[in-house]
C-alpha positions in Angstrom: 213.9 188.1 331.1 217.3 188.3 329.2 218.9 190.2 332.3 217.4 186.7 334.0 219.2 184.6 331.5 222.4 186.4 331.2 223.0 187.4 335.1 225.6 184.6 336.7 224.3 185.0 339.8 220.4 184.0 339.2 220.5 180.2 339.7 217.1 179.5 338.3 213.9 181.5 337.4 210.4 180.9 336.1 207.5 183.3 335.0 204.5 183.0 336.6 205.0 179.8 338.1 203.5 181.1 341.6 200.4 181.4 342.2 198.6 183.5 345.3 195.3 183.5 346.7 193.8 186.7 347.7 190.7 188.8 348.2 189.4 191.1 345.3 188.3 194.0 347.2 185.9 194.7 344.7 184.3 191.5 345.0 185.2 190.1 347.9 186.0 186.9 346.3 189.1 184.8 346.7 191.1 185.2 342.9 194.5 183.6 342.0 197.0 185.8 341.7 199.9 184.6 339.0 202.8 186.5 340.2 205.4 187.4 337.3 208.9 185.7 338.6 210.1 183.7 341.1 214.1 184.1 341.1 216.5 182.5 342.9 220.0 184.6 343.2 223.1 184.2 344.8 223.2 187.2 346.7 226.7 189.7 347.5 226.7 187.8 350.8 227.1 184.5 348.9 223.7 183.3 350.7 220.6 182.1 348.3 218.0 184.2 347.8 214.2 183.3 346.7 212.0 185.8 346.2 208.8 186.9 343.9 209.2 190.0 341.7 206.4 191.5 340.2 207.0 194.4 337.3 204.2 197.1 336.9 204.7 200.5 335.6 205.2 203.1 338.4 201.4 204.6 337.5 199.8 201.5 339.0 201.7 201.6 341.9 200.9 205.1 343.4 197.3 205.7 344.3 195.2 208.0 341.8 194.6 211.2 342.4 191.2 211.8 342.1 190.0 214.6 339.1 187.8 217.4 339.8 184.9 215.2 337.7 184.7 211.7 338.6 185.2 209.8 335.4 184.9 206.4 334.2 188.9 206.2 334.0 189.5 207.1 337.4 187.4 204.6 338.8 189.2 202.0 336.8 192.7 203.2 337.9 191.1 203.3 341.5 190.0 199.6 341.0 193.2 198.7 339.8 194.9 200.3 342.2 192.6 198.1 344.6 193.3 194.8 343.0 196.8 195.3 342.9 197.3 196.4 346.7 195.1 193.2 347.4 197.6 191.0 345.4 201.1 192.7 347.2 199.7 192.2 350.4 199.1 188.4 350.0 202.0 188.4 348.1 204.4 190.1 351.3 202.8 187.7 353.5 203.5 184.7 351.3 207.1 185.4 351.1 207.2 186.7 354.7 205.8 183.4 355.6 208.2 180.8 353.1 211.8 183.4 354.2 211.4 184.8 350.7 211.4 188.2 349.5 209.0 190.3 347.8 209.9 193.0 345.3 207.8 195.6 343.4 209.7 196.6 340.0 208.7 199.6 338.0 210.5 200.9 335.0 212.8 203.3 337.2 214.1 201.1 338.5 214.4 198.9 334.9 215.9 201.7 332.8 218.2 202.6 335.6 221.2 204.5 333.7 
């Protein structure tokens, strides 16, 4: 958020300010999805740029492996996993649909040296 604040180029910003229907695959109900910015940036070309960022660490991004024993944490991280794959998608098609972008952030590519 203070990289937000302190960057001359993002024009405005707003934390979970956008909100996404989208199908729980575990439940197969429609859920609101907050998503955690919407930015808008002047980009290199000098051309504004909208688009939702969402910040998750890398772990919940890459699908579980699954353990020799099937335990009650795997599960969770496969639900998860799920949920937030669910979310992304609605989220892609969102921005697809309004000419924004949609961008996945994990901490590599926050504590970027």
């Amino acid at each position: 958020m203070d990289w937000l604040d302190n960057n001359i180029n993002v024009i405005r910003w707003a934390s979970e300010e956008i909100v996404i229907p989208y199908v729980s695959p575990i439940d197969n109900k429609v859920h609101r999805y907050f998503t955690d910015f919407y930015v808008e940036a002047v980009g290199r070309d000098g051309e504004t740029r909208k688009m939702i960022l969402e910040v998750k660490p890398k772990a919940q991004t890459q699908e579980p492996k699954r353990p020799q024993r099937t335990t009650k944490r795997y599960i969770t991280e496969v639900m998860t996993y799920g949920v937030n794959q669910a979310k992304w998608k609605a989220a892609e098609d969102y921005c697809r649909h309004k000419g924004w972008e949609f961008r996945l952030i994990t901490e590599t590519e926050l504590f970027k040296k």
